[in-house]
N, C-alpha and C positions, 0 to 999 in steps of 0.2 A: 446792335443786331437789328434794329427796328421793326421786332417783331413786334412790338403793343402802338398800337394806332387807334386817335379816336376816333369813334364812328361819327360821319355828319349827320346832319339835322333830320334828312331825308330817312336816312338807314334807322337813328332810334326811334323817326316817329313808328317807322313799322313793325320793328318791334314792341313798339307799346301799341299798337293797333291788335296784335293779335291777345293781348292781355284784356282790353276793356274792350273791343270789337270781335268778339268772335261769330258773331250770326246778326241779323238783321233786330234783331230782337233786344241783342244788346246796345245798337245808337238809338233805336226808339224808346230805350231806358235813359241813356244819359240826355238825350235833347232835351227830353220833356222833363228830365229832375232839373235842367236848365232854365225851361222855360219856370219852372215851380219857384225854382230860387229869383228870378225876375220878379216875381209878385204876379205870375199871370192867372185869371179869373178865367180866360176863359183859351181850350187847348184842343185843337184839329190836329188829327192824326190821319195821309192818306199814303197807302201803301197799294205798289204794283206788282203782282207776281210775288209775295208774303216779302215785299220790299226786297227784293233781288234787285230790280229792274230800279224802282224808286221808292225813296220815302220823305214824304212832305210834312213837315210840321211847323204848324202856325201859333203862335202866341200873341196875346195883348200884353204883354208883359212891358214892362218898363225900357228896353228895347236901347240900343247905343248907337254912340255918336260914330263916325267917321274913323277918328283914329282908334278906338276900342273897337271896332267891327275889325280892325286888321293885327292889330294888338289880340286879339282872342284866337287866333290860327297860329299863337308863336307856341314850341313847347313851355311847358310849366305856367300859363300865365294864364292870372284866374284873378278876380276882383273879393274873392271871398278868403282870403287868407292874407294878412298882413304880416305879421308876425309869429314867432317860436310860441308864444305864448296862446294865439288862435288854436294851435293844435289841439289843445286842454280842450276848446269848447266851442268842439263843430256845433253850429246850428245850419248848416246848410244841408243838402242834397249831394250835391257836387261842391270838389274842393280841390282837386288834383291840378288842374289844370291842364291835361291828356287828351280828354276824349275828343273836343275839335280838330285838333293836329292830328290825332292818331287818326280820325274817321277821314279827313281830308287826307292822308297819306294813302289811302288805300280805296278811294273812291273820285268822283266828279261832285265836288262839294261848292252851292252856289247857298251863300246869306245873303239877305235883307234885310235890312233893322232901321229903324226909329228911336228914336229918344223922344220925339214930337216937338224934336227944334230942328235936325237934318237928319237925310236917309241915304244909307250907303248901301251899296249891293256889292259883293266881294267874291269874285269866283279864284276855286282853289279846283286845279285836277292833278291828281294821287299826287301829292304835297307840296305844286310848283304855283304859287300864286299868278291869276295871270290877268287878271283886270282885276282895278278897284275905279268905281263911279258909283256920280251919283243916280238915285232911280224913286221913284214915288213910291211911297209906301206907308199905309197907317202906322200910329206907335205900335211896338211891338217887335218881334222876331220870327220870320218866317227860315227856315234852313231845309234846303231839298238837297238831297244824297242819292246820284244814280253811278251807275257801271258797279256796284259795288265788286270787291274782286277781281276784276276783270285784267288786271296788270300780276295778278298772286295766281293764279290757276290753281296751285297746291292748295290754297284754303278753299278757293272757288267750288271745288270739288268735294268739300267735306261738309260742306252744308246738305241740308236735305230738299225734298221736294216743296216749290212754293207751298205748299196747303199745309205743312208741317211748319214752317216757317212765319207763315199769317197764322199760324195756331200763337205759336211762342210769342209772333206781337200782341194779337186778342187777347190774352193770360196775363203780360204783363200793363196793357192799359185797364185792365177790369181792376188789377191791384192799386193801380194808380187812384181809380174812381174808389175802390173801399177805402184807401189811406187818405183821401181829400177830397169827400164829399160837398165842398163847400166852393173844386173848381170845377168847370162844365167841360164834359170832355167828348169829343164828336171822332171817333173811329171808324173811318169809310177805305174797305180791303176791296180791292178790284173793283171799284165803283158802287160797292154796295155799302150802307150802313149796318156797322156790325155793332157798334155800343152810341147810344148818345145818354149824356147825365143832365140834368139840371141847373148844377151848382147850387144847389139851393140849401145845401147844409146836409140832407138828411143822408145817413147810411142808410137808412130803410127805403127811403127810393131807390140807392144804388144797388141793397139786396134784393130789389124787384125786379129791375133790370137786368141784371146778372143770373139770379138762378129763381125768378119766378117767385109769383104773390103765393101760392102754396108755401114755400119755403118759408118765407118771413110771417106767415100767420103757426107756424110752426118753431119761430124762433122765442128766445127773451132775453133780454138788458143784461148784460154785465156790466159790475158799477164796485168799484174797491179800490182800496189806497191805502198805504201805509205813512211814513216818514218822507221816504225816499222817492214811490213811485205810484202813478196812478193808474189806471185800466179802467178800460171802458171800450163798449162793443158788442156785439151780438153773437146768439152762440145757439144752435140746433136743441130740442128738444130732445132726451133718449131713443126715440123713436122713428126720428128721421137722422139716417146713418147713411155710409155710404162706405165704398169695398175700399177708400184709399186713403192718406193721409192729404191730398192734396187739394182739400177745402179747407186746408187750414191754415189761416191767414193771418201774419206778425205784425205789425209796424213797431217801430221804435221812433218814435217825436216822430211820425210824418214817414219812416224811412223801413220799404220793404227789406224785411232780411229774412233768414236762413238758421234755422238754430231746431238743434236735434235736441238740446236740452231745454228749451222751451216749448216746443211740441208736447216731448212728455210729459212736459209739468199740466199741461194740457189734458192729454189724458189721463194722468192719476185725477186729477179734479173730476173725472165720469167715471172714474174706475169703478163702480160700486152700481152704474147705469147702464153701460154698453157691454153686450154678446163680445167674444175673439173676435179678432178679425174684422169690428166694424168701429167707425169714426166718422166722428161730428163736424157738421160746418160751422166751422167758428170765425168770424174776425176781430180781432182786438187789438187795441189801439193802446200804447204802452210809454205812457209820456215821463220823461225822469230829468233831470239835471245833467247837459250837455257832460259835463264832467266824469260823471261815471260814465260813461260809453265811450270805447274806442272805436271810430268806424275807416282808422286808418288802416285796416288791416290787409285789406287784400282790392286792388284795384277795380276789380267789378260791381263792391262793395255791398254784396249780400250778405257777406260774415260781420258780427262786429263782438267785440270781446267789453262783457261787462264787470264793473268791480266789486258789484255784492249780487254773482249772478243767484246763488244758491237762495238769499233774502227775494229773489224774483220770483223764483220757481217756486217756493213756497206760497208767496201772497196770491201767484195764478192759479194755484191748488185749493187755495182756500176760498178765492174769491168764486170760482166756479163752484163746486161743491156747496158753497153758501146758497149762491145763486141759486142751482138747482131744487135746493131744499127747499127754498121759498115756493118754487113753480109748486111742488108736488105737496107742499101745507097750502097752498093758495083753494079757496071755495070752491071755485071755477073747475080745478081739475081733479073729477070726480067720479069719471067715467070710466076709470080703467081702478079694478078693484086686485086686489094682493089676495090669493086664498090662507087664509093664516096656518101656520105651521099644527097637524092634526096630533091630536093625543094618544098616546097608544093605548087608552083603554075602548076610544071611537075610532079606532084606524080603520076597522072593514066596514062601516056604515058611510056611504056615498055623501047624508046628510045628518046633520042634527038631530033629527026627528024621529026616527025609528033608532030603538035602542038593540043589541044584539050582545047577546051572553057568548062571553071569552072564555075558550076553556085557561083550566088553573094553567094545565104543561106550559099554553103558550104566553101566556101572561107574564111565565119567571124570563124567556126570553126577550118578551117587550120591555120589561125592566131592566134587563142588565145591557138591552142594547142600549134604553135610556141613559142607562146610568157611563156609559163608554162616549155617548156623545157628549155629557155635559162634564166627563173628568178628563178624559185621554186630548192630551196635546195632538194624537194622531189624526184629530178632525177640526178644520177650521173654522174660523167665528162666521154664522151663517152671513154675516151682510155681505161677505168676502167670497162665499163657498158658489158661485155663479162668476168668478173669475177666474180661480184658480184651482187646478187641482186638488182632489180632495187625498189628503196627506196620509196613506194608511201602511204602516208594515206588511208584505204579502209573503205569506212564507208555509208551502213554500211559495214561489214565485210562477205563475199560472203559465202554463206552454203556449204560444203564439199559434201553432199549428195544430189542428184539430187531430190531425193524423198520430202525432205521437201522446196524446191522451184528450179520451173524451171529454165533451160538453160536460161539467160536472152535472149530478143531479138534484137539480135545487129545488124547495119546499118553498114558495114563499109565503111569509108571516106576516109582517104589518109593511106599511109606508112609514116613511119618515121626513116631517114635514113639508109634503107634499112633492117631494125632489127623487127620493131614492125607495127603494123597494130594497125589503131586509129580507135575505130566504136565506133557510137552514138546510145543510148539507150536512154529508160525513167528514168534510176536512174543516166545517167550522163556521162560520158567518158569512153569508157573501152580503155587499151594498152594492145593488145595481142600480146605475145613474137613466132613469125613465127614459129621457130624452135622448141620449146617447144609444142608447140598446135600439129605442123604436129608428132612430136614424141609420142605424146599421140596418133593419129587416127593412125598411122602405126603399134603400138604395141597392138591395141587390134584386128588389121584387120592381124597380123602374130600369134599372140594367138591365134588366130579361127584358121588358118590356119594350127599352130603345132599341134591342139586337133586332126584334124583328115586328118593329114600328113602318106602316106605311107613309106616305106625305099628306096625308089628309090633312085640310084646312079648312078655318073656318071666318066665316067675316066676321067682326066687331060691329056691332051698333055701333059702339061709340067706340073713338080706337083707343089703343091703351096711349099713355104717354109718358115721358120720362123727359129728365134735366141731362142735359149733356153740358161738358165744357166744351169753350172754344175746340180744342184739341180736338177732341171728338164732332164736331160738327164739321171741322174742314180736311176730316178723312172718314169722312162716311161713305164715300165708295170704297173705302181699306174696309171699313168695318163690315158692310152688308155684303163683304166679296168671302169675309169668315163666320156670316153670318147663313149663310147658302146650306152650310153643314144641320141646320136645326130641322127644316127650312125657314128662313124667315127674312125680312128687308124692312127695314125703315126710313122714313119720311121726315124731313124737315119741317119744323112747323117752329115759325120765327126764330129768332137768333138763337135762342139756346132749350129749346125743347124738337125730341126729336119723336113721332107718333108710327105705331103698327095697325093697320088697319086689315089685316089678316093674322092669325096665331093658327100655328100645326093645332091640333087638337089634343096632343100630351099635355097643352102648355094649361089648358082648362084645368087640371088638379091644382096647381098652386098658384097664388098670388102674382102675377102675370106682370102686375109693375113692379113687383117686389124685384122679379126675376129679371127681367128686364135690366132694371134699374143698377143690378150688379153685374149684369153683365157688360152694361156700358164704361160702369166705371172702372171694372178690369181692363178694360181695350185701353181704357185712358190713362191706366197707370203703368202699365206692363207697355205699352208701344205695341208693340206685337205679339199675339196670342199663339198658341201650336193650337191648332183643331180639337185633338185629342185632347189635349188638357182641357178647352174650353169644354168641353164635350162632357169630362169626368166632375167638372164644376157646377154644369148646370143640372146635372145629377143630385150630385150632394147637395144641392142648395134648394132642389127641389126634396130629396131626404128631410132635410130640415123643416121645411117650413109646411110638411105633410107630419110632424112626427108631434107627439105627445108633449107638452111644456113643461116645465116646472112649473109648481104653485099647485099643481092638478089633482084634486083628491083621486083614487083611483081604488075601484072596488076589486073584492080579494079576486072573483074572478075576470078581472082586467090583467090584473096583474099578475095572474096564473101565462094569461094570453100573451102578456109581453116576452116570459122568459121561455115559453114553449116557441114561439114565434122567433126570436133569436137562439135555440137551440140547433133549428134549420137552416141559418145562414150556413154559406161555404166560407166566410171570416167572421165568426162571431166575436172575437173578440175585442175590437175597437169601431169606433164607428169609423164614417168617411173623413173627419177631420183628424184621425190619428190619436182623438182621446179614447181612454177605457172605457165599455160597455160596465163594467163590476171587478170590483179588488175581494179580496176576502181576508179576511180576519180568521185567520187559523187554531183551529180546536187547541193547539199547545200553545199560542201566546195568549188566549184567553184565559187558559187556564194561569199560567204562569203570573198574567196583570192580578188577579184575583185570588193569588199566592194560594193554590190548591195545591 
C-alpha cells in the first residue's frame, strides 16, 4: 500500500525545530547552554529586532575543527553522549543533539569556530548546506541565525512583537548570569547593552546587576545540605516581596528549570513570613549527583524529573525557614518590633502604665474567650493564624447581603493578641479580623472617592522608583498606554529601574513605591491587564496598606470606631481580597462546648 514512508532529513529537522525552537528565545537558550558546555569564560549575546531579524552569539569556548564544525549540523550528533550508560549521568547542558540541525532547518544559519589549530566557517540555509571553508577566527565559537521563519510563515506568525521577544531573550540570559556567575556575559538588544556580568564568581554582582543594590542589601545566604544534595544562593528578606512568582529562580547543577513542586517547597519555607498573595526573590542553586536527575524529559529541557524529589522539598523548607530564623535572631535586625499578644485583664489600656478596673460581667467573657482560644481546635496556632484562615464553626451561617438581615449589633469587649477584636451580641461571640474589616471601610470610602477624583498632579522632588524586569522595560509603551487610566507614565532609568516623576495626588495617601512596585509586577505577570481590574486593585491595595495591622494594641474606643465604621459599608462583610471581616461563634454552640 505504501502508505508509511520515511520522512527525510529535511522534513524531521523541522519538526524538531518546532519542539526546541519555538521563539527566538528558545536558540538563545540552547547556543549558549552550548557555548557553556564548551568551557566558555566568556559569552556575547547580539540580538536584532528581539532576534527576529538576527541573533549573534559569540564564545571563547574550546571551539572545533573542520570536520566537527560540519559533523555538528547532522541530526542526533552531539559530542556529549557516548553511550546507553551516559544517559544515567548527564553532566552537561545540551545532550540531544537537535538544536543545530533543527535551528539550521528553519533559519540562515552561519558557524565559525576554532579549536586554535584551524577555523572553519560553515553556512547552512533552512537545512541545505551550502558552503564549508576556511575563515580567520579566534578559538572559540561564533553562530549567527537570521530570516528566522521566514520559509514556515505559520510559525512566523505566532511569535509576538519584537519588544516581547527581546524580553523573553533578557529573562533568559539574566538566568544564565544567576546559574553562572563565574562566566561574563555581554547582552546587547538593538545595539543597546542590556546586561553585562563580570565573570568574577559573585551572585551578588549578578544580583546587582539584574535587580538593583537595594535588592541585594535587602537579601541573605542560603547555605544547607543534606546526604544527597546541597543549596546554596540568595533569597529576599520578608519584607521585600513582589505581586508574582517569577523572581523565583531554580538551578539544578548549573541547569535552569521549571518545577511547581520546588517553588512550593519555596514558599512553605516563608510560610510563616509572607502576607497572601506576595512572593520572594529568591535564586538557588541546587547541586546533586548527576544520577538522581532525569533531565531527558522533555526537549526544551525545562522539566527534569528527580528521584527523591520529596527528600528535596523538604531540605529547601527547611533550609529557608532556618535561614530566615537566623536573619531575625541576628543583633543587627532590631528595628522592626512584634507587639506581644495583650492579656485580657490590660486589653483596654493603650499602654502598660496606666492600670483600669474591668468590670466583673465582662471579665467572665474575657475568660472563657480565653479559655476557647487555648482549648478549641476551632482556632489556629497563632504562628500560622496570619496565613490561613481562622477555622471557626458559624452557625448560624452569617448572610452575605445586608438586605436580608441586618448588620448584627455588636458590643465590643476586648482584643485578642493584638489581631482580632471580641464583641458580644445576641447570637453570641463575634472575632472581628482588625485588618480585614478596616480594608473593607477604606475601600469603599477610596471608591467614592476615585468616582469623582479629578487629574490633579503633582511633581516628586525626588521621583519615586521601582525594579522592573526585562519584560517590563521592553513594553513600557504597553504599560504607560494602561497606565493613562490612573493618570500616570513612567520613565526608564537604566536597565532595569523604571522612575515616576509626577503622581495624581490620590497616590500621596499610600506608599507610592509600594504601589507602584505591584503594580508593575502585575503587568509582568498577567501580560495584559483589563483597566478595570487594574483599576479595582489599585484600590484594594491602597485599602490595605491605609488600614490597621496586626500586632496593633487597639483602645476600647478604637475599636468601637472599627465596627461602627464597617456597619456603614454597602458590603460589610468581606474585605476586597474576598477574606471575612468576623465569623461568630453562636450563643448555642458555646453553650453546648461548655455542656450547659
Amino acid at each position: 500500500m505504501a502508505k508509511i514512508m520515511q520522512m527525510d532529513t529535511q522534513l524531521s529537522n523541522m519538526i524538531a525545530a518546532g519542539e526546541v525552537v519555538e521563539r527566538p528565545g528558545g536558540i538563545v537558550k540552547e547556543l549558549v547552554e552550548n557555548a557553556i558546555d564548551a568551557h566558555a569564560t566568556r559569552i556575547e549575546i547580539h540580538c536584532l529586532e528581539g532576534g527576529i531579524s538576527r541573533i549573534e552569539i559569540i564564545d571563547n569556548g574550546d571551539g572545533m575543527d573542520k570536520e566537527d564544525a560540519q559533523k555538528a549540523f547532522a541530526r542526533h550528533a552531539t559530542s556529549k553522549i557516548r553511550t546507553t550508560d551516559d544517559l544515567w549521568s548527564i553532566s552537561t547542558l545540551g545532550f540531544r543533539g537537535e538544536a543545530l540541525p533543527s535551528i539550521a532547518s528553519v533559519s540562515k544559519t552561519t558557524l565559525l569556530s576554532c579549536d586554535g589549530n584551524e577555523s572553519t566557517q560553515v553556512k547552512v540555509e533552512y537545512g541545505e548546506m551550502v558552503d564549508v571553508s576556511d575563515a580567520p577566527s579566534s578559538k572559540g565559537t561564533t553562530i549567527v541565525v537570521e530570516g528566522l521563519f521566514q520559509r514556515t510563515p505559520a510559525r512566523l506568525k505566532h511569535l509576538k512583537s519584537s519588544q516581547y521577544e527581546a524580553a523573553v531573550i533578557q529573562d533568559t540570559v539574566q538566568k544564565f548570569a544567576l546559574s553562572h556567575p563565574e562566566i561574563a556575559f555581554n547582552l546587547v538588544i538593538d545595539g543597546k547593552q542590556s546586561l553585562k556580568t563580570s565573570g568574577l564568581g559573585s551572585l551578588k554582582e549578578v544580583m546587582v546587576q539584574i535587580y538593583g543594590r537595594d535588592c541585594l542589601k535587602n537579601t541573605f545566604e542560603v547555605k544547607g545540605q543534606d546526604y544527597d544534595y546541597t543549596i546554596t544562593g540568595l533569597a529576599s528578606l520578608p519584607h521585600l516581596t513582589r505581586a508574582n512568582k517569577n523572581y523565583i529562580h531554580l538551578f539544578v547543577n548549573g541547569r535552569m528549570v521549571k518545577s511547581y513542586r520546588l517553588t512550593k517547597a519555596v514558599l512553605e519555607g516563608y510560610r510563616s513570613y509572607l502576607f497572601n498573595e506576595r512572593y520572594p526573590i529568591v535564586v538557588l542553586n541546587i547541586t546533586m549527583d548527576e544520577r538522581l536527575v532525569d533531565v531527558n524529559v522533555h526537549p526544551s529541557k525545562w522539566e527534569i524529573r528527580l528521584s527523591k524529589q520529596q527528600q528535596l522539598e523538604y531540605l529547601i523548607q527547611d533550609v529557608i525557614r532556618d535561614c530566615l530564623k537566623a536573619q531575625f535572631a541576628s543583633p543587627q535586625v532590631t528595628a522592626t518590633q512584634v507587639v506581644p499578644p495583650v492579656s485580657f485583664e490590660k486589653v483596654f489600656e493603650p499602654t502598660p502604665v496606666v492600670k483600669k478596673e474591668v468590670p466583673v460581667e465582662k471579665q467572665e467573657v474575657f475568660h472563657t474567650a480565653e479559655k476557647i482560644y487555648a482549648q478549641s481546635s476551632l482556632l489556629l496556632d497563632e504562628v500560622k493564624v496570619e496565613e490561613k484562615e481562622l477555622l471557626m464553626v458559624q452557625e448560624p451561617e452569617i448572610p452575605f447581603a445586608p438586605t436580608v438581615k441586618p448588620f448584627p449589633a455588636m458590643e465590643p469587649l476586648a482584643q485578642l493578641h493584638g489581631k482580632y477584636i471580641l464583641a458580644e451580641a445576641e447570637e453570641g461571640l463575634y472575632i472581628i479580623d482588625q485588618h480585614a474589616a478596616q480594608e473593607r471601610v477604606n475601600y469603599e470610602k477610596f471608591r467614592d472617592q476615585f468616582d469623582t477624583q479629578n487629574e490633579s498632579m503633582t511633581e516628586m522632588l525626588v521621583p519615586v522608583m521601582v525594579q522592573a524586569s526585562a519584560n517590563v522595560m521592553h513594553r513600557l509603551d504597553e504599560l504607560n498606554e494602561l497606565l493613562k487610566i490612573f493618570p500616570l507614565q513612567l520613565e526608564s532609568f537604566g536597565q532595569t529601574t523604571l522612575i515616576a516623576r509626577q503622581i495624581p495626588l490620590w497616590m500621596q495617601k499610600v506608599d507610592e513605591t509600594a504601589f507602584l512596585q505591584d503594580v508593575v509586577d502585575l503587568f509582568d505577570s498577567e501580560k495584559s491587564l483589563n483597566p478595570t481590574d487594574l483599576n479595582k486593585d489599585r484600590i484594594a491595595t491602597m485599602a490595605c496598606h491605609h488600614s490597621i495591622r496586626f500586632n496593633r494594641v487597639l483602645s476600647r474606643a478604637e475599636m468601637v470606631e472599627v465596627v461602627e465604621s464597617l456597619k456603614k459599608c454597602r458590603q460589610p462583610y468581606h474585605c476586597p481580597h474576598g477574606r471575612p471581616t468576623f465569623i461568630l461563634i453562636s450563643q448555642n454552640q458555646l453553650v453546648k462546648d461548655f455542656k450547659r
